[in-house]
C-alpha positions in Angstrom: -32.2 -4.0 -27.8 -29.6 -1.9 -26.4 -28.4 -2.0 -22.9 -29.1 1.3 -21.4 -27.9 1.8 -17.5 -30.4 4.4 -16.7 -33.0 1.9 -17.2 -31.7 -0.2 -14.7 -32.5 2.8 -11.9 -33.5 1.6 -8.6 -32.8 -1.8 -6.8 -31.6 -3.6 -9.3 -28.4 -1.3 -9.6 -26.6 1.3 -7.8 -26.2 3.9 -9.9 -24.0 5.6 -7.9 -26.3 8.6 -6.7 -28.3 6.8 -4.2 -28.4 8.6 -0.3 -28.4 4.6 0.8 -24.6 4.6 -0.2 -22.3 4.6 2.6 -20.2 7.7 3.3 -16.7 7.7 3.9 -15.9 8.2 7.3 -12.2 9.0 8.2 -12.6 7.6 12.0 -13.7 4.2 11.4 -11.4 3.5 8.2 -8.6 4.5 10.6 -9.8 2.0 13.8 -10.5 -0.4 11.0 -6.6 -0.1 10.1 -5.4 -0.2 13.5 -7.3 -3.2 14.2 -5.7 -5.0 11.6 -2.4 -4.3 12.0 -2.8 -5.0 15.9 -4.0 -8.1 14.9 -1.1 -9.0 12.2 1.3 -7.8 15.2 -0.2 -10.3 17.4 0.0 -13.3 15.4 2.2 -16.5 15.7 4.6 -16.1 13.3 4.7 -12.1 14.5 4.6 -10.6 11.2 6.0 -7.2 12.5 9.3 -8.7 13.7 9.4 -10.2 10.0 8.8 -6.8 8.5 11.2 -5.1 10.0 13.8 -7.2 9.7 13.2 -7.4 6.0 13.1 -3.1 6.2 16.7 -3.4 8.1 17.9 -5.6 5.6 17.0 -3.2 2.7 18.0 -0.1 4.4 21.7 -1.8 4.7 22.0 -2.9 1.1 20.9 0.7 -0.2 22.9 2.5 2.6 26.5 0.1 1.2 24.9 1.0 -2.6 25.1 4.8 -1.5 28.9 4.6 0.2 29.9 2.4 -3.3 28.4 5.4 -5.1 30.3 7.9 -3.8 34.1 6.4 -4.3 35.8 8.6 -7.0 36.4 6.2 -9.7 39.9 4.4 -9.9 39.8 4.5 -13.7 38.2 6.8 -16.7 34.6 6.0 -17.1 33.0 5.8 -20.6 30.1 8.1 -20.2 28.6 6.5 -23.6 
């Protein structure tokens, strides 16, 4: 016996054209997000604060990484 998935049409799997499905629905998937990151905002350890100091500390190591870039050379480079 082969398996065949249009057999299995019906309860027993979704196959993915059912009008049960449920529809994406911009609105909620957004409140959904903000909930969660008022929530991860909120917490103890205030996750935000942690973030954005981690996001500071980046931006400053890629902002000295762009001035170093920018410095003519004091020596011929070997473009190999």
């Amino acid at each position: 016996a082969t398996y065949c998935p249009k057999a299995m049409k019906g309860k027993a799997a979704d196959d993915g054209n059912s009008k049960e499905r449920r529809r994406f629905n911009p609105a909620i998937t957004i409140i959904s997000t903000m909930k969660s990151i008022k929530a991860w905002a909120a917490q103890d350890k205030n996750g935000l604060k942690d973030f954005m100091k981690a996001q500071l500390k980046v931006a400053v190591i890629l902002f000295i990484a762009n001035v170093g870039n920018k410095f003519e050379p004091a020596y011929p480079r070997n473009d190999n």
